[in-house]
C-alpha positions in Angstrom: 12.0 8.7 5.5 14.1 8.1 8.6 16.3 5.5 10.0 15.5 2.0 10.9 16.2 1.4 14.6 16.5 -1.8 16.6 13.3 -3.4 16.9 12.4 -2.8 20.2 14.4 0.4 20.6 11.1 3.0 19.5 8.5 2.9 22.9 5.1 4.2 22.1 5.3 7.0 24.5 8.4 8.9 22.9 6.0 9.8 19.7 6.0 13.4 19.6 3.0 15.3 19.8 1.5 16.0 15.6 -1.8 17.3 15.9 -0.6 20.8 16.1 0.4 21.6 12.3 -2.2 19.1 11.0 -5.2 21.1 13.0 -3.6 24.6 12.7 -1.7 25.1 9.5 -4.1 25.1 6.3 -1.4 26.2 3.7 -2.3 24.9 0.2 0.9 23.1 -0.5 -0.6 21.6 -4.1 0.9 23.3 -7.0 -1.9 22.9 -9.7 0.2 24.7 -12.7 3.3 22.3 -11.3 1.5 18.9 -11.4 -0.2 20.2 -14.7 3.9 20.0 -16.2 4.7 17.4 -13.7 2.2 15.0 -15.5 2.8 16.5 -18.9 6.2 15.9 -19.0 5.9 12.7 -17.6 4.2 11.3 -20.7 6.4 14.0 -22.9 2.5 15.1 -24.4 -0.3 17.1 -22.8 -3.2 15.6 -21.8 -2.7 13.5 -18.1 -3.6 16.2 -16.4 -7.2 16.8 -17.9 -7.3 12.9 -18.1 -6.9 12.9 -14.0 -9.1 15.6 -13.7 -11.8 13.9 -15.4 -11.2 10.1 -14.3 -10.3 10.5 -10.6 -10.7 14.8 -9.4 -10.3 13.8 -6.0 -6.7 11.9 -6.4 -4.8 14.5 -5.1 -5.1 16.4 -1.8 -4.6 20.1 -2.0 -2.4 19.9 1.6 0.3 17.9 3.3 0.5 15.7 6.2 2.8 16.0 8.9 4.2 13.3 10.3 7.4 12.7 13.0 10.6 10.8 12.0 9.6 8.8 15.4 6.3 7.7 12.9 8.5 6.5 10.0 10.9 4.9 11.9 8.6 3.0 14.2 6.8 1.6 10.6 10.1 1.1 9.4 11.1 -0.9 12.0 7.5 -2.7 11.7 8.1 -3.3 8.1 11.2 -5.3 9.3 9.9 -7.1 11.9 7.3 -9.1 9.5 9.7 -9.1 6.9 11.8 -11.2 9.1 8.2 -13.3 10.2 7.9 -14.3 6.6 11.2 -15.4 6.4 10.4 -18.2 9.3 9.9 -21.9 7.8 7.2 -22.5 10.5 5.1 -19.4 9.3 5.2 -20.1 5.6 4.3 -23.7 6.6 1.1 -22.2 8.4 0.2 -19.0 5.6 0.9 -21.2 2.5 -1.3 -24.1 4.2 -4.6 -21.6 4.3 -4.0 -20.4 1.1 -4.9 -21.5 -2.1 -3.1 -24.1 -4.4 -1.6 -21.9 -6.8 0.6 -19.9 -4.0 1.9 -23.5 -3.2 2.4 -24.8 -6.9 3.9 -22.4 -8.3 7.9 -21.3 -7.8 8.6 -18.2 -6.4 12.3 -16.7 -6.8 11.2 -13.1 -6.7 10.5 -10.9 -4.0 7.1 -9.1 -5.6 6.9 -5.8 -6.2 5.0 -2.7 -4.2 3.4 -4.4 -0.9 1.7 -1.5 0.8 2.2 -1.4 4.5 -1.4 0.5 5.8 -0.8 2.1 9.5 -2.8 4.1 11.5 -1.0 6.5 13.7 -1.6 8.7 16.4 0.6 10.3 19.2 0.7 7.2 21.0 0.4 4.6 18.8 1.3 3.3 15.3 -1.0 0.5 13.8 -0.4 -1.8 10.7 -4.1 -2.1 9.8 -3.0 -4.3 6.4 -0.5 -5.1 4.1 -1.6 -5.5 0.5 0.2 -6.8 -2.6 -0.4 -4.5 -5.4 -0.2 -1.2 -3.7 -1.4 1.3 -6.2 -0.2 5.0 -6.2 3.5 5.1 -6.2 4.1 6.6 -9.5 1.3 9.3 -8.5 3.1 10.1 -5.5 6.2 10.6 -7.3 5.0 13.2 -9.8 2.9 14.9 -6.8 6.2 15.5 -5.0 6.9 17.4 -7.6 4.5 19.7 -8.0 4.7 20.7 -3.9 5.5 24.6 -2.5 6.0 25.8 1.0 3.4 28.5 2.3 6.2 30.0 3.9 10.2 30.1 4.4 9.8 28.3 8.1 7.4 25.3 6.1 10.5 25.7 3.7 13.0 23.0 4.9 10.1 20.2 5.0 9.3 20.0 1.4 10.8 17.2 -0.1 13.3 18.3 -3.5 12.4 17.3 -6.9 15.7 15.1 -6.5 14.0 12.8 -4.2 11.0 12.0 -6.1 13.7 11.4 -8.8 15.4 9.1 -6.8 12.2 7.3 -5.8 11.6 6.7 -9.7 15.0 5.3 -9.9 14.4 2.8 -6.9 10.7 1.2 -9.1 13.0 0.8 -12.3 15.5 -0.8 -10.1 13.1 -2.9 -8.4 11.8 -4.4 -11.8 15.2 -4.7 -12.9 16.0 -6.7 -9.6 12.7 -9.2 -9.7 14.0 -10.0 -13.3 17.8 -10.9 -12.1 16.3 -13.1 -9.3 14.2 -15.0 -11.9 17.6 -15.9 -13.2 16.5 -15.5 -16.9 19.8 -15.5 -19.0 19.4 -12.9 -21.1 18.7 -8.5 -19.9 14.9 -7.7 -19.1 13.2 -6.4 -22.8 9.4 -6.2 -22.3 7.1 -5.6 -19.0 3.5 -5.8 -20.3 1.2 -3.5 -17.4 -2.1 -5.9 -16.9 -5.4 -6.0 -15.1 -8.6 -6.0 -16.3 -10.5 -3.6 -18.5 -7.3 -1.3 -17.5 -8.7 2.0 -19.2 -12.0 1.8 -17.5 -9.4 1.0 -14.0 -9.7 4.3 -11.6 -5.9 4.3 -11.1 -5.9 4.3 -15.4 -3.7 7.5 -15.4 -1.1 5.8 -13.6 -0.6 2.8 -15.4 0.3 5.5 -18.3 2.9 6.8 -16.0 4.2 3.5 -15.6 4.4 2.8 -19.3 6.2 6.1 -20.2 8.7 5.5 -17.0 9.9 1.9 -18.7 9.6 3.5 -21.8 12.2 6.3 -21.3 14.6 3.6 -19.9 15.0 1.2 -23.2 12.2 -1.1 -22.4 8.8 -2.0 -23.9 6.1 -1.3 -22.2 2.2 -1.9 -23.2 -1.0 -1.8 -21.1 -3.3 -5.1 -21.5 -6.4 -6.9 -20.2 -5.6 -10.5 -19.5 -7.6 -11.4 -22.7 -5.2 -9.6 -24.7 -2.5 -12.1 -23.5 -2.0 -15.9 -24.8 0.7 -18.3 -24.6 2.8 -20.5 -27.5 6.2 -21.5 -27.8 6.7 -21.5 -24.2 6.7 -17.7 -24.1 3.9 -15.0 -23.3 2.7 -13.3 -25.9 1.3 -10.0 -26.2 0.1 -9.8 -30.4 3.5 -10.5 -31.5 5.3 -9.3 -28.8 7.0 -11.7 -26.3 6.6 -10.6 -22.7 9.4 -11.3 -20.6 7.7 -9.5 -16.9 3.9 -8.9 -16.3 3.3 -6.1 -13.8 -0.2 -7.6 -12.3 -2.3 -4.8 -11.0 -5.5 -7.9 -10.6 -7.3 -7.9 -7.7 -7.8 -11.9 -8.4 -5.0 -12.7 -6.3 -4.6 -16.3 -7.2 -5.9 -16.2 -11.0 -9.4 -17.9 -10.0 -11.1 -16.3 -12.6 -11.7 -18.1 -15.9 -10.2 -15.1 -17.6 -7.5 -15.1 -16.0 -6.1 -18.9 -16.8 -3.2 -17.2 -19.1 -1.6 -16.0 -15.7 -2.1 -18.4 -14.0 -0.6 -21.0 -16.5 2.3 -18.9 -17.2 3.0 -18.6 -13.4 2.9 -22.2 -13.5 5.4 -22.6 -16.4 7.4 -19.6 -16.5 6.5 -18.7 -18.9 7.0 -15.1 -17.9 7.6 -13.6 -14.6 4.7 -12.4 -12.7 5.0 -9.7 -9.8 3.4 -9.2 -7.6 2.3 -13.2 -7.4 0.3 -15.3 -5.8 3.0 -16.7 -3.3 3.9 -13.4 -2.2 -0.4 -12.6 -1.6 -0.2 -15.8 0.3 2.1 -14.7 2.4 2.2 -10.9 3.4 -1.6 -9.4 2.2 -4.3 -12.5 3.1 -6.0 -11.2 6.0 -5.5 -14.3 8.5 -1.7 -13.5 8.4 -2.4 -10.9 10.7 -4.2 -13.2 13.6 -1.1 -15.2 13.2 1.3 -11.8 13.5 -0.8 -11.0 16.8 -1.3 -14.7 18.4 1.5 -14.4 21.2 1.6 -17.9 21.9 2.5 -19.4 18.5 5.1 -16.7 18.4 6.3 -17.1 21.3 6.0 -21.4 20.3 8.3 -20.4 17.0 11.0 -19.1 19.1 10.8 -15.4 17.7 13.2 -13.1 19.8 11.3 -10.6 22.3 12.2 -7.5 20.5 10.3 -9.0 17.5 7.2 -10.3 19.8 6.6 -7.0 21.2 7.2 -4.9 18.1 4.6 -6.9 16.6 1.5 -7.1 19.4 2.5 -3.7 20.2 1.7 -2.1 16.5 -0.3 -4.3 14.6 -3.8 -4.5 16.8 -5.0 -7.7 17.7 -7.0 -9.8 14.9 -8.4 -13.2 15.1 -10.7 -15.5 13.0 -14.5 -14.5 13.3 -15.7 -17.7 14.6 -19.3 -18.7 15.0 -18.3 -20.1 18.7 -17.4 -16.5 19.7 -20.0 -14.7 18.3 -21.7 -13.8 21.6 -18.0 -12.5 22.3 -17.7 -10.8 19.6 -21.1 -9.3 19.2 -20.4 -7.9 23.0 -17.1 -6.2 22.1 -18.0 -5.4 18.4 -18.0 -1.1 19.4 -14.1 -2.0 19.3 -14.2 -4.2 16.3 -13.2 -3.9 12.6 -14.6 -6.6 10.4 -12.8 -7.3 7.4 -13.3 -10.2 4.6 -10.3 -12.6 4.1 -10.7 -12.8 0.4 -11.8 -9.1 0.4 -9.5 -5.6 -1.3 -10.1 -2.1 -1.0 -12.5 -2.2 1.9 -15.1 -3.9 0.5 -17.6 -5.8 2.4 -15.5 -4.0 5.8 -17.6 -2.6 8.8 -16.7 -1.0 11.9 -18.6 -2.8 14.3 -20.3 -0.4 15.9 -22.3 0.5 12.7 -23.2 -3.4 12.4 -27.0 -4.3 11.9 -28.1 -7.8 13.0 -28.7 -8.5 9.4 -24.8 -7.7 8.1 -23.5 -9.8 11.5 -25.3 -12.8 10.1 -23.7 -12.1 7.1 -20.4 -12.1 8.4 -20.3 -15.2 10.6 -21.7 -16.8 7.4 -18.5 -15.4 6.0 -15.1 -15.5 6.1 -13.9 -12.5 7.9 -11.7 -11.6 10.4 -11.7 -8.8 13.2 -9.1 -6.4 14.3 -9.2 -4.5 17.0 -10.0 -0.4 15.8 -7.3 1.7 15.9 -8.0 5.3 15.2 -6.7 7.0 12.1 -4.9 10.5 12.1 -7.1 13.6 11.5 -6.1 17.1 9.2 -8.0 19.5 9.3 -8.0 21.0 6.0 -10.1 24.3 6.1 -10.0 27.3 8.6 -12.2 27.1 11.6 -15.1 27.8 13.2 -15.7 24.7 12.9 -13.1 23.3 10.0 -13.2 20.9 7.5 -11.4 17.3 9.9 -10.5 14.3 7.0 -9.3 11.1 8.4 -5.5 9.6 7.1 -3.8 6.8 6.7 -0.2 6.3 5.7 0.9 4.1 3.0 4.6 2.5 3.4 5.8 1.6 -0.2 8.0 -1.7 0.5 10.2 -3.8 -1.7 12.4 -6.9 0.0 11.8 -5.4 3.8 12.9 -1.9 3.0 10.8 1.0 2.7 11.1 2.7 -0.7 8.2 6.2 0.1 5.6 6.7 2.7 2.4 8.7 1.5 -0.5 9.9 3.2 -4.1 8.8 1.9 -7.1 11.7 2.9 -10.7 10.7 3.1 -13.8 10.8 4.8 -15.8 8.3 5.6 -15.5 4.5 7.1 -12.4 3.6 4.7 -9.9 5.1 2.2 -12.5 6.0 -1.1 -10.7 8.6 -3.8 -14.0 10.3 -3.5 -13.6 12.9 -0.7 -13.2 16.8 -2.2 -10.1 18.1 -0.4 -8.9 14.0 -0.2 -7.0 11.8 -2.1 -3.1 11.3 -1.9 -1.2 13.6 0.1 2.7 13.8 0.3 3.9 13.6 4.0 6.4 15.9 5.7 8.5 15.1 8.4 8.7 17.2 11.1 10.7 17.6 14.6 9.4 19.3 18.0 11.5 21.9 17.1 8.9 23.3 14.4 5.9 22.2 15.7 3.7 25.5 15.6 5.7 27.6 13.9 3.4 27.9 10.6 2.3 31.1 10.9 -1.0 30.7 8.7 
């Protein structure tokens, strides 16, 4: 995934040029009969694969993306430099202050698992667009690198080995493991119940099987539950008769606001069971105003955060602030530039680029709480011979646990944001690449 380098040590302009091998080479690096055994022996029963097929058809995309180890670095060394942001007393004063209650009631000695790290990247720039809490996907991407062939003996050498994706899978269970040792719970980790709501009917359904299966082969007990299915007595959480001792939340109610949700949020409260991701570590990496303080040079500069740090920062995440009803003629005038985001919103929901905004939606959003980051372009693939060729956008996801990147995939789509519903889209693995073999695919 490459190496981490000093903070400031990665300018811009030595990003190599890409575009070449993700406009010119349209090998089909999906292995359909290898991700049918991947999945299948995943779960040790057939099935997954018909059950993907019909959930989500569009989850995995038939090619790679290519990417430089001058990319993963840089977002590496982005990854650390808000790592190290979060650590700061004065900014956890500031994000725990506009969040809500719960993130400040409740104790949090674990890390959280699976923030997503969202970038942008081009050949002169790398943009953190958002970091999210409950990244979904990891345990797809694993079994996808598995089921991944070259087009070719020079493609050969960038295809990741079945021993990494192994490896990967070894890094979640040790990351569970790890948020249960720093909950100091006195006795070894026994039950991890999977939970968000109506989880069969969730698109991302087939994974949470995965998951089960993964704790499953590794002595634990694993079950998939709606937050109904959960209650609390005996100062334990309970799912039928089974105590829970770690609840893998896949919610999208960040802080447990709903009604149905009051069993999380009291056993956050109590511990009665530990919770990851939480609402302490939403309050502090994914809300959406975090990133107007990451970009704001003069509090940074006012918290006494070295240079390297300062620049890393307002150099790769683009510059977000507060929509504000006193800068909406401002921000009407440079809205062509603009992405409007909601603070409370997930999965682009409610998101516009501003220069598809009607007068009706901009009312709507500075009667809202939004925010608006300056656009940064997403990569392109091409992904079908020209004249003219099929071009879908990318982002690239950065899987992240306690500041260090864990995998980096690539998400394919068309459209204004990420969707799962593109043909030819969906998650693609990412393949690291020098100067040395740019062009050299010789489809």
């Amino acid at each position: 995934m490459g190496t981490v380098p000093d903070l400031g040590s990665v300018p811009n302009s030595t990003l190599p040029g890409y575009r070449d091998l993700n406009s010119r080479c349209f090998c089909v690096s999906l292995d359909e009969t290898a991700l049918r055994g991947a999945l299948a022996s995943e779960l040790g029963q057939p099935g997954l694969y018909e059950l993907v097929q019909q959930h989500c058809p569009h989850l995995f995309a038939p090619r790679a993306v290519f990417v430089s180890q001058d990319h993963l670095s840089r977002m590496a060394a982005v990854v650390q430099a808000v790592t190290s942001m979060v650590a700061l007393p004065a900014y956890q004063e500031v994000a725990l202050a506009q969040a809500p209650p719960l993130a400040r009631l409740g104790e949090a000695r674990t890390h959280g698992v699976f923030l997503g790290y969202d970038f942008h990247v081009s050949e002169t720039e790398v943009g953190l667009i958002e970091i999210n809490t409950n990244a979904g996907g990891a345990m797809l991407n694993a079994v996808l690198a598995r089921a991944q062939r070259a087009c070719c003996s020079e493609m050969a050498p960038l295809v990741s080995p079945a021993t990494q994706a192994d490896a990967f899978e070894a890094r979640i269970l040790a990351m569970f493991l790890e948020e249960w040792r720093l909950s100091g719970a006195p006795r070894p980790l026994h039950s991890i119940a999977i939970v968000d709501d109506a989880p069969t009917q969730q698109y991302l359904y087939p994974e949470f099987l995965l998951f089960q299966r993964h704790f499953q082969r590794h002595g634990l007990l694993a079950v998939i539950a709606d937050p109904a299915e959960l209650a609390l007595h005996d100062g334990r959480l309970w799912h039928g008769e089974t105590a829970i001792d770690l609840v893998y939340n896949r919610l999208t109610d960040f802080a447990f606001e709903a009604p149905a949700h009051a069993v999380l949020r009291e056993a956050w409260l109590t511990h009665a069971a530990v919770l990851t991701p939480h609402p302490r570590a939403h309050a502090l990496f994914a809300d959406k105003r975090n990133l107007a303080l990451l970009t704001d040079e003069v509090r940074l500069r006012e918290w006494g955060v070295p240079q390297a740090t300062r620049e890393m920062l307002l150099t790769c995440i683009p510059h977000t602030e507060r929509v504000d009803a006193a800068q909406a003629e401002r921000l009407w005038r440079e809205r062509r530039h603009l992405f409007f985001k909601p603070v409370a919103g997930y999965g682009s929901r409610a998101a516009y680029r501003g220069d598809k905004l009607t007068h009706r939606v901009w009312q709507e959003i500075l009667a809202g709480d939004y925010v608006a980051q300056r656009i940064v372009m997403p990569g392109e693939r091409v992904i079908t011979d020209p004249p003219p060729g099929q071009t879908l956008k990318f982002d690239l996801r950065n899987y992240v646990y306690d500041g260090a990147v864990q995998w980096v995939a690539a998400r394919l789509y068309q459209g204004q944001t990420t969707n799962f519903r593109t043909p030819g889209g969906g998650f693609a693995p990412v393949w690291e690449f020098g100067k040395r073999v740019i062009g050299v695919c010789p489809q």
